[in-house]
ROBAFI-371116 format. One record per atom (N, C-alpha, C, O, CB): x, y negated, z negated. Coordinates in Angstrom, 1 decimal. Glycine has a CB too. Layout:
// ROBAFI-371116
<torlum px="X" py="Y" pz="Z"/>
...
// end
This chain:
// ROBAFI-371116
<torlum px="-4.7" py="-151.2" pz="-63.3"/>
<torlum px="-4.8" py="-149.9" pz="-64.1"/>
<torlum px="-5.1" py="-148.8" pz="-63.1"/>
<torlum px="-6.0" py="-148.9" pz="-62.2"/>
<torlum px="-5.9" py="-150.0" pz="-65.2"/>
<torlum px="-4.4" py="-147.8" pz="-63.2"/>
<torlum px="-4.4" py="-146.7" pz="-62.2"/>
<torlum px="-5.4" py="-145.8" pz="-62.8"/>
<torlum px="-5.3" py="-146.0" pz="-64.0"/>
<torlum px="-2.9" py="-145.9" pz="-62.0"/>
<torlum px="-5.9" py="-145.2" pz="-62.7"/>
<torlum px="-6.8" py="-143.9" pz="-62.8"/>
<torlum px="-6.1" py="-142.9" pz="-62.1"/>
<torlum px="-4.9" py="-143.1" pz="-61.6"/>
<torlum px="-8.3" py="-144.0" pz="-62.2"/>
<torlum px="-7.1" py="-141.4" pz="-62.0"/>
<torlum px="-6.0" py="-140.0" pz="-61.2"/>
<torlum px="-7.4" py="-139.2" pz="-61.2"/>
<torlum px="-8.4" py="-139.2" pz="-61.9"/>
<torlum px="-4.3" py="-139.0" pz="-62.3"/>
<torlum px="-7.0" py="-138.6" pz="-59.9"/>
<torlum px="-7.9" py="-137.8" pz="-59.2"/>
<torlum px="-7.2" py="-136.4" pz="-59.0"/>
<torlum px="-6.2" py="-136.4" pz="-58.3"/>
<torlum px="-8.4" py="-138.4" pz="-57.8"/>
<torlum px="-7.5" py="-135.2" pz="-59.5"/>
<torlum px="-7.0" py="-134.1" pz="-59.2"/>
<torlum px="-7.8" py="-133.2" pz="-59.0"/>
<torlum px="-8.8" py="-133.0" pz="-59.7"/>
<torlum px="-6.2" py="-133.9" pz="-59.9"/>
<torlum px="-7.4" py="-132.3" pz="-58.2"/>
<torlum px="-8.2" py="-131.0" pz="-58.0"/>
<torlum px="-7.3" py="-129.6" pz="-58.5"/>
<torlum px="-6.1" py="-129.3" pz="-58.4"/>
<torlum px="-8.7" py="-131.0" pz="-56.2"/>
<torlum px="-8.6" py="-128.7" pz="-59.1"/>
<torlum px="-7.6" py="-128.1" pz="-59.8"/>
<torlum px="-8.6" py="-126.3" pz="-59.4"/>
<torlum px="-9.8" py="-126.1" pz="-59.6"/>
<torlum px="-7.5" py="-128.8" pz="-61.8"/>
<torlum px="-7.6" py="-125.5" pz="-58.8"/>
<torlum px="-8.5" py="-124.2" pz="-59.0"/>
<torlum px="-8.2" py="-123.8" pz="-59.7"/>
<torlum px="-7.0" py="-123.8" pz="-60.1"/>
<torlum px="-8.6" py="-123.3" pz="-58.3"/>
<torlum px="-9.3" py="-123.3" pz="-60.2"/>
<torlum px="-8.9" py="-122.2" pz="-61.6"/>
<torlum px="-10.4" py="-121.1" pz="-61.3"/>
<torlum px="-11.5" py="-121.6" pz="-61.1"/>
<torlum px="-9.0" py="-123.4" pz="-63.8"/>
<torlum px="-10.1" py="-119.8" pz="-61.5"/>
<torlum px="-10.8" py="-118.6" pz="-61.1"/>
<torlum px="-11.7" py="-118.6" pz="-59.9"/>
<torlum px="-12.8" py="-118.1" pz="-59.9"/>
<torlum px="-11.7" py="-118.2" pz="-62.2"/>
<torlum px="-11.1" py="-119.2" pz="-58.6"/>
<torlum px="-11.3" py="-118.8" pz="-57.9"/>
<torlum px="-12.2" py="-119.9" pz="-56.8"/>
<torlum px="-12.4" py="-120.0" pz="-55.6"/>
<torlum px="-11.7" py="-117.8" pz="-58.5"/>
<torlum px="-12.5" py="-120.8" pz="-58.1"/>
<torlum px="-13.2" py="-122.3" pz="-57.8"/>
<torlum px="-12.4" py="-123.7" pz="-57.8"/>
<torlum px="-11.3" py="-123.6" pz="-58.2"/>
<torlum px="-14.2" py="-122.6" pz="-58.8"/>
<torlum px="-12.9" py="-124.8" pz="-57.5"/>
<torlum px="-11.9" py="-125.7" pz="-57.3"/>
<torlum px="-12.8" py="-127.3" pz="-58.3"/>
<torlum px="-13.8" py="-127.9" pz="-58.0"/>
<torlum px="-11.6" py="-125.9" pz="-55.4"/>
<torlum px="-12.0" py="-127.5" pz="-59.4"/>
<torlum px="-12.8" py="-128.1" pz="-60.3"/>
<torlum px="-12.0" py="-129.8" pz="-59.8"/>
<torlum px="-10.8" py="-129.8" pz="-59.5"/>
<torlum px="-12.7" py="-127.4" pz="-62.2"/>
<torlum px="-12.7" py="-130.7" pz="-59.8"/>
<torlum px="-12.3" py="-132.2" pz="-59.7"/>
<torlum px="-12.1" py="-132.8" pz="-61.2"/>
<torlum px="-13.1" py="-132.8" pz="-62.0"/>
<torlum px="-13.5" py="-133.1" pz="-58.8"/>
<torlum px="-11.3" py="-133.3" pz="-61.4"/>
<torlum px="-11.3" py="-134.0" pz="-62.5"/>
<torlum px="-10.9" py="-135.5" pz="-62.3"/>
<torlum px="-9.9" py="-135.8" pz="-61.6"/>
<torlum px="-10.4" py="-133.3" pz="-63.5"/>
<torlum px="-11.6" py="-136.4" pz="-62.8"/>
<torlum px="-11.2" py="-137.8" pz="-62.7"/>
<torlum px="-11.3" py="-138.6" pz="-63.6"/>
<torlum px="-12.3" py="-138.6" pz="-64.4"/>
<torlum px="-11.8" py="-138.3" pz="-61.9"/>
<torlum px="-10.1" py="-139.4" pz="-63.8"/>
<torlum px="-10.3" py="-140.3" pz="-65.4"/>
<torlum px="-9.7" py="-142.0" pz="-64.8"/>
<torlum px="-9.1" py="-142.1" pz="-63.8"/>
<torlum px="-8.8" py="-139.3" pz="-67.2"/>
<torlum px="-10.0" py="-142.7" pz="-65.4"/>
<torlum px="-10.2" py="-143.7" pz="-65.7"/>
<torlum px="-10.5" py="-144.7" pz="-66.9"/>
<torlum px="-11.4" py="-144.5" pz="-67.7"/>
<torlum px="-10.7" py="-143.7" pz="-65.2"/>
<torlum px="-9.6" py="-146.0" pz="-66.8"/>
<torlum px="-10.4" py="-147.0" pz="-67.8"/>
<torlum px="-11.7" py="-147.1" pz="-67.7"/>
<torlum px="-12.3" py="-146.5" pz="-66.8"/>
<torlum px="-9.9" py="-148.2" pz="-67.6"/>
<torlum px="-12.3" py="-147.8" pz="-68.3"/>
<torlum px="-14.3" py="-148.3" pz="-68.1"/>
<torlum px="-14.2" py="-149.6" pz="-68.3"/>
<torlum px="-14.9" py="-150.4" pz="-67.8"/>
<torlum px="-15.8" py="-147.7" pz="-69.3"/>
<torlum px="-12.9" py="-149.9" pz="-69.5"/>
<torlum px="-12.6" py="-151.5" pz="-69.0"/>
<torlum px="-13.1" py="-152.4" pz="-70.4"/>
<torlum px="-14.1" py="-152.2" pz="-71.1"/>
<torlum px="-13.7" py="-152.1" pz="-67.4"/>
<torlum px="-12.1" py="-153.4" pz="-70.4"/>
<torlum px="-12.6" py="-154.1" pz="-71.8"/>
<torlum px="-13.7" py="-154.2" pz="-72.4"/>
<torlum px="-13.7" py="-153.9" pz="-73.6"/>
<torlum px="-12.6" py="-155.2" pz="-71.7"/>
<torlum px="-15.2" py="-154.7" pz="-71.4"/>
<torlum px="-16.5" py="-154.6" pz="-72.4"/>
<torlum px="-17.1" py="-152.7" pz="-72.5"/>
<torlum px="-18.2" py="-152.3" pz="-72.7"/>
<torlum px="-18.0" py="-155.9" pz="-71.7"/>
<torlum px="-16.0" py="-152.1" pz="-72.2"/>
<torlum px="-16.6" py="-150.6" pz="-72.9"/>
<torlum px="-15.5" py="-150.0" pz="-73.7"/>
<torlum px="-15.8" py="-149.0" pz="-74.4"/>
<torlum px="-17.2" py="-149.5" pz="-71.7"/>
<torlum px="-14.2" py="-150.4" pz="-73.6"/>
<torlum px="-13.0" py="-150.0" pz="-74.7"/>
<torlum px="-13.1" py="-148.9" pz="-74.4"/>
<torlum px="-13.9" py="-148.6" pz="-75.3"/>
<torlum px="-13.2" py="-150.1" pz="-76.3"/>
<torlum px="-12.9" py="-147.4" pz="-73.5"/>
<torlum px="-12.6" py="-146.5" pz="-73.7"/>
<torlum px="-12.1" py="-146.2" pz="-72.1"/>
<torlum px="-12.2" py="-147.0" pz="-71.2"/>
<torlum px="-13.4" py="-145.8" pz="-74.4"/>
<torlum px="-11.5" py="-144.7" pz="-72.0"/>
<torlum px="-11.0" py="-144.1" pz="-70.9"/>
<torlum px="-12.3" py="-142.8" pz="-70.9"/>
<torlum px="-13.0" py="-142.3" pz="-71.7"/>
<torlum px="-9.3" py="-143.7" pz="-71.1"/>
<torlum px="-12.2" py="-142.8" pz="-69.8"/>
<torlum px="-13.5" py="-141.5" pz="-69.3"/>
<torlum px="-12.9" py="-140.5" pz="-68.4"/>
<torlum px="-12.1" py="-140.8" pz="-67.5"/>
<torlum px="-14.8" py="-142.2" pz="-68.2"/>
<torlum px="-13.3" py="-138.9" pz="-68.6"/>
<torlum px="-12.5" py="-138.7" pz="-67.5"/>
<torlum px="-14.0" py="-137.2" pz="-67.6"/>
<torlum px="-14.6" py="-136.5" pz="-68.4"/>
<torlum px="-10.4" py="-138.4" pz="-67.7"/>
<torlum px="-14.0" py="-137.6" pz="-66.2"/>
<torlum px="-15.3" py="-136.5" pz="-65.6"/>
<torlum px="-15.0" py="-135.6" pz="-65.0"/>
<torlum px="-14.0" py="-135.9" pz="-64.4"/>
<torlum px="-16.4" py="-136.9" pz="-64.7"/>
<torlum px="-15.5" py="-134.3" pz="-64.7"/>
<torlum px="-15.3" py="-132.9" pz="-64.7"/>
<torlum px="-16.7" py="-132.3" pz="-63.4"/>
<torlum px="-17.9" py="-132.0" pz="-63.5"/>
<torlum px="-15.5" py="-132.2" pz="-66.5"/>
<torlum px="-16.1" py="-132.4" pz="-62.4"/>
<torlum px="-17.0" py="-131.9" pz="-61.4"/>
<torlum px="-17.0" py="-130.6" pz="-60.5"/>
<torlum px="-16.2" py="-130.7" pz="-59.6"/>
<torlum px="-17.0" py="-132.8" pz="-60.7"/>
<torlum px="-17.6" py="-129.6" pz="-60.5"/>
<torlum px="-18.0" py="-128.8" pz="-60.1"/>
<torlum px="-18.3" py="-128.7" pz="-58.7"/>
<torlum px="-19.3" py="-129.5" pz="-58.7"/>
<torlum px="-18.7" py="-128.6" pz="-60.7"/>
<torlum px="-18.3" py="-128.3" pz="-57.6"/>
<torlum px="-18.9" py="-128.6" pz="-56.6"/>
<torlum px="-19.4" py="-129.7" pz="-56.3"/>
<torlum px="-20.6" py="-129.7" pz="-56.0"/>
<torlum px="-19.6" py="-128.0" pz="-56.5"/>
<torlum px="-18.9" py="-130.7" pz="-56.4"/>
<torlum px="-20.0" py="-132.3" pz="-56.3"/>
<torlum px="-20.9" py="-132.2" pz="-57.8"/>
<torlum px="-21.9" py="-132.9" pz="-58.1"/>
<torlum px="-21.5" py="-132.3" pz="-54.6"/>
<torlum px="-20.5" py="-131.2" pz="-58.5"/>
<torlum px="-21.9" py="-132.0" pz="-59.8"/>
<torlum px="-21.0" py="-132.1" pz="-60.8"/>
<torlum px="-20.0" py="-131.4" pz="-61.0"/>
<torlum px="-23.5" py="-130.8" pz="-60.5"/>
<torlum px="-21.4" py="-133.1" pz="-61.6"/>
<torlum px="-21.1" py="-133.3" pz="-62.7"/>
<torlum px="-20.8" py="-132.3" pz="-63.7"/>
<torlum px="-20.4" py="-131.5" pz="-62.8"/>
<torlum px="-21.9" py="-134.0" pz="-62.9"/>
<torlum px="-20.7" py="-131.8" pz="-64.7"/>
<torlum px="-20.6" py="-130.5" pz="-65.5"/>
<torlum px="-20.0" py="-130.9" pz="-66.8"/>
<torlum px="-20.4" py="-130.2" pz="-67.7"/>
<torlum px="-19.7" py="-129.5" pz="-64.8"/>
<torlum px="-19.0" py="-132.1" pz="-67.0"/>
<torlum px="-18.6" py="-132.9" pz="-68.5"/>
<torlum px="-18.0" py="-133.7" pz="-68.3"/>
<torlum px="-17.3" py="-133.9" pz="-67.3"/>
<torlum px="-17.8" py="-132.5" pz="-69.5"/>
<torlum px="-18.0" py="-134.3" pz="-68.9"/>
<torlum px="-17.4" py="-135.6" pz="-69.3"/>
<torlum px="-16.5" py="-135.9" pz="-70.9"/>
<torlum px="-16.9" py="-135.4" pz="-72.0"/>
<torlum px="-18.7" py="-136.6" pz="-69.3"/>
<torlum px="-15.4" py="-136.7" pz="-70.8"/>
<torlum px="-14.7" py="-136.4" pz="-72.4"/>
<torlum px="-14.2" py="-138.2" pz="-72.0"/>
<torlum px="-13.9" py="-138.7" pz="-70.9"/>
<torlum px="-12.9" py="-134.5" pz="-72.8"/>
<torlum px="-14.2" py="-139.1" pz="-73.6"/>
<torlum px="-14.0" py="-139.8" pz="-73.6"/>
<torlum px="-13.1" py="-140.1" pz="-74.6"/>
<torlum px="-13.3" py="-139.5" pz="-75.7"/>
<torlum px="-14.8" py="-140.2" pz="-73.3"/>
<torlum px="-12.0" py="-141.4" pz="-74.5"/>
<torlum px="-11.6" py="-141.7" pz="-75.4"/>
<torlum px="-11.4" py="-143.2" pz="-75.6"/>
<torlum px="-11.1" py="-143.9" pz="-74.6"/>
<torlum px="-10.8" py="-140.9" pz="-75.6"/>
<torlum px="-11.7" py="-143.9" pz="-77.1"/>
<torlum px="-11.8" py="-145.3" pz="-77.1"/>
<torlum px="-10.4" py="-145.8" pz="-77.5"/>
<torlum px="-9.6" py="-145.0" pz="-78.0"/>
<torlum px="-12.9" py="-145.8" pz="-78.0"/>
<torlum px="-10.2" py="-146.8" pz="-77.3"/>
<torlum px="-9.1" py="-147.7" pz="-77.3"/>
<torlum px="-9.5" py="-148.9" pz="-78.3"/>
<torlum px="-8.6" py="-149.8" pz="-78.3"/>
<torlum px="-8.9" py="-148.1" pz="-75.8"/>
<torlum px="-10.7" py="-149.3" pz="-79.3"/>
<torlum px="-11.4" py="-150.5" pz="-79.8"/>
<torlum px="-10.3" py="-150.5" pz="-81.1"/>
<torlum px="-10.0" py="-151.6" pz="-81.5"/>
<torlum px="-13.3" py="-150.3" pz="-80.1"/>
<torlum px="-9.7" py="-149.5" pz="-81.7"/>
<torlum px="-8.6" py="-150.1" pz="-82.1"/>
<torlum px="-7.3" py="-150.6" pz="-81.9"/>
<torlum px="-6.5" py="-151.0" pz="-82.8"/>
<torlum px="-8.5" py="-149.8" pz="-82.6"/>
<torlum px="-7.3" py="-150.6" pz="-80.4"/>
<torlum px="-6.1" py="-151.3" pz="-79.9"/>
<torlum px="-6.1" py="-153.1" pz="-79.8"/>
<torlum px="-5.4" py="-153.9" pz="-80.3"/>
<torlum px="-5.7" py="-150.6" pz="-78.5"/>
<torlum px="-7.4" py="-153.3" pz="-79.0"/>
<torlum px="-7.8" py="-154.5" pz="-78.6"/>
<torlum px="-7.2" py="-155.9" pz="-78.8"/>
<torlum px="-7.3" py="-156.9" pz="-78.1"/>
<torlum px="-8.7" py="-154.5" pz="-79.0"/>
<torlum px="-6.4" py="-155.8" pz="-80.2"/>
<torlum px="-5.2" py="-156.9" pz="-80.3"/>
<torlum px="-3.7" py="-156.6" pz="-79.9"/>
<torlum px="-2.7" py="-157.3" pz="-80.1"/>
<torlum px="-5.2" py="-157.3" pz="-81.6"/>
<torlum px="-3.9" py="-155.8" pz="-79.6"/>
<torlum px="-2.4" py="-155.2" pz="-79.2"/>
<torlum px="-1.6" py="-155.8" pz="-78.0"/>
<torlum px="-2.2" py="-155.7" pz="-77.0"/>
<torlum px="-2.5" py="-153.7" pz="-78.8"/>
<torlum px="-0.4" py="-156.4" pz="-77.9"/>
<torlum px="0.0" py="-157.2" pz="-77.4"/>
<torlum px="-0.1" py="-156.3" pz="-75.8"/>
<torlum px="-0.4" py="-156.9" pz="-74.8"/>
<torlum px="1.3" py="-157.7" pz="-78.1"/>
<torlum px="0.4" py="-154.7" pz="-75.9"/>
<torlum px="0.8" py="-153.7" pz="-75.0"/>
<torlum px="-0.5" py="-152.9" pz="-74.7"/>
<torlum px="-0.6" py="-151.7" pz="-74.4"/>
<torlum px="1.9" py="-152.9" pz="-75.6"/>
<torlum px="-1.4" py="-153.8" pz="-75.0"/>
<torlum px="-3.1" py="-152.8" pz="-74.6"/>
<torlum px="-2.9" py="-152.3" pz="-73.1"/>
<torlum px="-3.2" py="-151.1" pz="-72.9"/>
<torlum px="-5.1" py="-153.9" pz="-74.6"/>
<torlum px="-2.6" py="-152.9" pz="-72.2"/>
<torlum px="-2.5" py="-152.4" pz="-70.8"/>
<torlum px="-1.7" py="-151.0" pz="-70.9"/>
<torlum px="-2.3" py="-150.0" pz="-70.5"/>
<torlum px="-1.7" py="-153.5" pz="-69.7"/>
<torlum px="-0.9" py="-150.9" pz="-71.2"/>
<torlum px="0.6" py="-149.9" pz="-71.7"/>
<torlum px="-0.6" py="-148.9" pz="-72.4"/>
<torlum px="-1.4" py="-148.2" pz="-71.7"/>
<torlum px="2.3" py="-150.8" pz="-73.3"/>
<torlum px="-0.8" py="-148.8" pz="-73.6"/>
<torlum px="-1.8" py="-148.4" pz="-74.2"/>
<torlum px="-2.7" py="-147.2" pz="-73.5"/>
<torlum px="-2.6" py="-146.0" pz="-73.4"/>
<torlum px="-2.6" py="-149.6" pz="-74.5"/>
<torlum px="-3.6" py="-148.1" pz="-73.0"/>
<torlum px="-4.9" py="-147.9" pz="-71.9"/>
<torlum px="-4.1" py="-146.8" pz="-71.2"/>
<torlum px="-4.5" py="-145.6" pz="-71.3"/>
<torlum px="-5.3" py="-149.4" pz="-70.7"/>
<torlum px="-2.9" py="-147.4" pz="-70.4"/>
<torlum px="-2.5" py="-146.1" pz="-69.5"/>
<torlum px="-2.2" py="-144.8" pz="-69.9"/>
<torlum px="-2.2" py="-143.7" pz="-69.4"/>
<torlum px="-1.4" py="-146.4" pz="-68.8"/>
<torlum px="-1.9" py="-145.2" pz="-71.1"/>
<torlum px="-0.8" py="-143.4" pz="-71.6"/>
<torlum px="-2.6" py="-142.9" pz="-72.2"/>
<torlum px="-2.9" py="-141.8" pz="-72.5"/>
<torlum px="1.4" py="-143.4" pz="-73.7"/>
<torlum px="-3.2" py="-143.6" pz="-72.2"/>
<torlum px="-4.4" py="-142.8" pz="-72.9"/>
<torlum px="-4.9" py="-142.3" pz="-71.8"/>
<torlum px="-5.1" py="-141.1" pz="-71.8"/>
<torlum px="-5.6" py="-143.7" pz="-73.7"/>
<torlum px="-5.1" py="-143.3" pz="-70.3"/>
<torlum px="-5.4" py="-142.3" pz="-69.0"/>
<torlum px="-4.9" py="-140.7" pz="-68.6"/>
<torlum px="-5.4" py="-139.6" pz="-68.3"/>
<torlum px="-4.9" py="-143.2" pz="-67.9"/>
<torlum px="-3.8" py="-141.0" pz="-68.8"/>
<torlum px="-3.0" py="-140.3" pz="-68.3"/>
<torlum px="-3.0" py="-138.9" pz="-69.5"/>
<torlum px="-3.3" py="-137.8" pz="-69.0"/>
<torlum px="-1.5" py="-141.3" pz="-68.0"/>
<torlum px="-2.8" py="-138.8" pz="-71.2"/>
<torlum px="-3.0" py="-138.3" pz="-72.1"/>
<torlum px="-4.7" py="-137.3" pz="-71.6"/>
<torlum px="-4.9" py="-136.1" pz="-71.2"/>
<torlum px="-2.8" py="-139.5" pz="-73.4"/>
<torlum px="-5.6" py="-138.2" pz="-71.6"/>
<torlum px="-6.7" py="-137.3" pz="-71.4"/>
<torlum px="-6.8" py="-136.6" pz="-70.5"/>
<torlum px="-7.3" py="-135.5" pz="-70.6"/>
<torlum px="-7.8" py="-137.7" pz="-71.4"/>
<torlum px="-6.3" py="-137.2" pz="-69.3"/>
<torlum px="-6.5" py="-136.3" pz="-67.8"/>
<torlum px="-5.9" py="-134.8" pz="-68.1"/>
<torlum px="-6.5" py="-133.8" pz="-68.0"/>
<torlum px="-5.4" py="-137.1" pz="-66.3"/>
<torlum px="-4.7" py="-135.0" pz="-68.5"/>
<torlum px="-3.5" py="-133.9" pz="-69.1"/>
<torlum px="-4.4" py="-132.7" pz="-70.3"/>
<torlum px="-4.2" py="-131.5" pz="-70.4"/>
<torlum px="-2.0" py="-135.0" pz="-70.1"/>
<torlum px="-5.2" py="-133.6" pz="-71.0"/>
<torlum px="-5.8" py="-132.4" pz="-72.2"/>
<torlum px="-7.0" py="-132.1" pz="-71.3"/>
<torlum px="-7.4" py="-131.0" pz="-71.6"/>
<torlum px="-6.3" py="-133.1" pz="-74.1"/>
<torlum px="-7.8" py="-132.6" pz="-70.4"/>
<torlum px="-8.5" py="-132.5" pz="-69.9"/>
<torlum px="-8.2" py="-130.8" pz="-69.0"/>
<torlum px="-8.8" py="-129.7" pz="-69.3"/>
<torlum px="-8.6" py="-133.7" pz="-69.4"/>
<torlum px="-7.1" py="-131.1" pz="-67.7"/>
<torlum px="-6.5" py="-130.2" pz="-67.3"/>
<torlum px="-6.2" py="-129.3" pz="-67.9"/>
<torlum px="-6.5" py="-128.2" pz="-67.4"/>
<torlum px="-5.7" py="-130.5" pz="-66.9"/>
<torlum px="-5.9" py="-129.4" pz="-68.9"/>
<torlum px="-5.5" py="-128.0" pz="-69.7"/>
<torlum px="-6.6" py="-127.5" pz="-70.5"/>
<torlum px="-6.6" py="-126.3" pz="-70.7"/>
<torlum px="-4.3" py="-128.1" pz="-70.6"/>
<torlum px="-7.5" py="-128.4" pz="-71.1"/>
<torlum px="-8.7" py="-127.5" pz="-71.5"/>
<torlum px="-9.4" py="-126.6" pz="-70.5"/>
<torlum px="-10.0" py="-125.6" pz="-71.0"/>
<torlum px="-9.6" py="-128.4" pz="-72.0"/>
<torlum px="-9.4" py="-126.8" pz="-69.0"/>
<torlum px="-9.9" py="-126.1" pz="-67.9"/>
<torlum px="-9.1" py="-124.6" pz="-68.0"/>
<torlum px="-9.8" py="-123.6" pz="-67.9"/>
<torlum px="-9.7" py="-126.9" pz="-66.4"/>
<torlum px="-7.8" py="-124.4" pz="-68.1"/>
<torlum px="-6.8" py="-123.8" pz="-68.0"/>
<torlum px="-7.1" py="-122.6" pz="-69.2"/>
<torlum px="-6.9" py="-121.4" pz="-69.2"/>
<torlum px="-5.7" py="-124.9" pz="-68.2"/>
<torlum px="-7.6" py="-123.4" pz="-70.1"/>
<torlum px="-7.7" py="-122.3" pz="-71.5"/>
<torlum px="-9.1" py="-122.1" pz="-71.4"/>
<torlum px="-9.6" py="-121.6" pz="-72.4"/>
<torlum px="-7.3" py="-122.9" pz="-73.2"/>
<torlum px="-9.9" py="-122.3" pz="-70.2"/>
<torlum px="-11.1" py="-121.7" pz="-70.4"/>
<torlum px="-12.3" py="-122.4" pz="-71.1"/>
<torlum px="-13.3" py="-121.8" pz="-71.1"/>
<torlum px="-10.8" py="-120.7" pz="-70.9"/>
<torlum px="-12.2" py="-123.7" pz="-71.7"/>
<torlum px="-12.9" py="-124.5" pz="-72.1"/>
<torlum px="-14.2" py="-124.3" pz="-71.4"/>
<torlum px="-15.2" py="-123.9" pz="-72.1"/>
<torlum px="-12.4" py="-125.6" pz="-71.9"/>
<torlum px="-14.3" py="-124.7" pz="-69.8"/>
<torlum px="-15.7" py="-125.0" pz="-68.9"/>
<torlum px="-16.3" py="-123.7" pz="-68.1"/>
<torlum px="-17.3" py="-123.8" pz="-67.4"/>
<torlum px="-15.4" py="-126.1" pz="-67.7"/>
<torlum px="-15.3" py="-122.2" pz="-68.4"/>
<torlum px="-15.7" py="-121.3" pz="-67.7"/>
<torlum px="-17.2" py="-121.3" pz="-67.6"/>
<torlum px="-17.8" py="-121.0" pz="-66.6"/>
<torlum px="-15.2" py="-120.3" pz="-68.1"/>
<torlum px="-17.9" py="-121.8" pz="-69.0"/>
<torlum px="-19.4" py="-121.2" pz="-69.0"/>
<torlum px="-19.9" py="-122.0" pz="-67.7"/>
<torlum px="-21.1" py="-121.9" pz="-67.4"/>
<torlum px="-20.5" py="-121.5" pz="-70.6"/>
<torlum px="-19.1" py="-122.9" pz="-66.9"/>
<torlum px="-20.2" py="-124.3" pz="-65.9"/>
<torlum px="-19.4" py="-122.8" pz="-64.8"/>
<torlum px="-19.5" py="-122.9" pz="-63.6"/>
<torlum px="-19.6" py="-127.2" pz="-65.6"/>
<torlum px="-18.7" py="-121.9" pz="-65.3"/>
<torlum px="-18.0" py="-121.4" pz="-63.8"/>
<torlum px="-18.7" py="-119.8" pz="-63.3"/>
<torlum px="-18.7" py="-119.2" pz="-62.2"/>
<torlum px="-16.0" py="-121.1" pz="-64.1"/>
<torlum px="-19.4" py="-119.4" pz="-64.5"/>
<torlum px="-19.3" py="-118.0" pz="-64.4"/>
<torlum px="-21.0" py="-117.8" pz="-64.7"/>
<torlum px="-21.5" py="-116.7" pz="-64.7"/>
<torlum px="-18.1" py="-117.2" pz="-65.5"/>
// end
């Protein structure tokens, strides 16, 4: 399972975003929002109704990949300015 690391400026600062599975005994994808080396949010999403799904790996990924993307773009529309300004 791939995870993604991106760095993103937006007003002038350079925000890290990183997402990832957490993996069968926690059922969701995580993706964290860092500031300068600090933490600043975190947004999660679960997967516990997939768990019988023949294509949970498949699944898992487009959910990685889905949050990183709303993630990114919530920075974009200004979501975390208040951790910026």
């Amino acid at each position: 399972m791939d995870g993604y690391s991106t760095a993103i400026e937006y007003k002038g600062t350079t925000l890290i975003v990183q997402t990832q599975d957490k993996g069968p005994a926690f059922n969701y994808v995580e993706s964290l929002i860092y500031l300068a080396g600090r933490l600043i949010n975190s947004k999660k999403a679960y997967y516990t109704s997939h768990l019988s799904q023949k294509n949970l790996p498949e699944i898992i990924q487009q959910l990685v990949e889905d949050l990183h993307t709303e993630v990114l773009d919530e920075i974009v529309e200004g979501k975390y300015d208040k951790f910026i300004e």
